[in-house]
C-alpha positions in Angstrom: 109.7 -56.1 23.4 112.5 -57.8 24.4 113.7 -60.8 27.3 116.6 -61.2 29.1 118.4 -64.2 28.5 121.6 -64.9 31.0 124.4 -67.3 30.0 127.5 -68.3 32.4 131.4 -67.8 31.2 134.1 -68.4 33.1 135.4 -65.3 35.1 138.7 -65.2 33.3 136.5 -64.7 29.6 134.3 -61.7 31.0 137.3 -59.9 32.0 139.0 -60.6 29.2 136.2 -59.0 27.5 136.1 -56.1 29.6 139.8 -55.8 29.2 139.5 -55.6 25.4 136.7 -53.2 25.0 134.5 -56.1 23.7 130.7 -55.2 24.2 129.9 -59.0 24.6 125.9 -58.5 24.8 126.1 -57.0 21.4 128.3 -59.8 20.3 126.0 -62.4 22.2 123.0 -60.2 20.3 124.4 -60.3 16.4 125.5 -64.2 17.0 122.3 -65.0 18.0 120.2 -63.0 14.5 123.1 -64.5 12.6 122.4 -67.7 13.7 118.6 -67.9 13.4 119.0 -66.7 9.8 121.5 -69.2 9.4 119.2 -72.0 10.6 116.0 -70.9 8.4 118.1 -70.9 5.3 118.9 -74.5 6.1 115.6 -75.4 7.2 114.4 -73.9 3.8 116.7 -75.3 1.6 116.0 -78.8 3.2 112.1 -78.2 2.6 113.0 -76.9 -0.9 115.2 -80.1 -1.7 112.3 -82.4 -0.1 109.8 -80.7 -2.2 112.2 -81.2 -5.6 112.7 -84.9 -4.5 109.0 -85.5 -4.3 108.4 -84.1 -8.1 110.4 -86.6 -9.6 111.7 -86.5 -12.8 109.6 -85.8 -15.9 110.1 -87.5 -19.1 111.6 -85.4 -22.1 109.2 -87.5 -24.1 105.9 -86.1 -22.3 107.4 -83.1 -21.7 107.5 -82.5 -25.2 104.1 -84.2 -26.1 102.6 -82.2 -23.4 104.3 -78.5 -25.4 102.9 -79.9 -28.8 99.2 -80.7 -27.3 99.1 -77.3 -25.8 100.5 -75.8 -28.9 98.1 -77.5 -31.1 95.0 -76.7 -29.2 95.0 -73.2 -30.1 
């Protein structure tokens, strides 16, 4: 399903368009899926980095305890 979603240019931009050949709703179209893509990375990466903020830094020292206990219990 799709919407229609109506934006305003100055007159002198649409005919420019027309003049050119541009087919501005697919242009309009492709800037918009570009964009939302665009903005999920981001908003993923900034969840990602909040997430790897939260978890801290872990001790080489338990770290390695931790690897030795595990090892040892089997």
């Amino acid at each position: 399903m799709s919407t229609i979603v109506a934006i305003r240019v100055p007159k002198q931009l649409k005919e420019a368009l027309e003049e050119l050949g541009i087919d501005y709703s697919r242009e309009v179209k492709e800037f918009l899926e570009r964009r939302v893509r665009e903005e999920r990375l981001k908003r993923s990466i900034e969840k990602l980095e909040e997430f790897k903020r939260g978890l801290g830094k872990i001790d080489g020292n338990l770290a390695a305890r931790f690897i030795r206990e595990v090892r040892e219990s089997r």
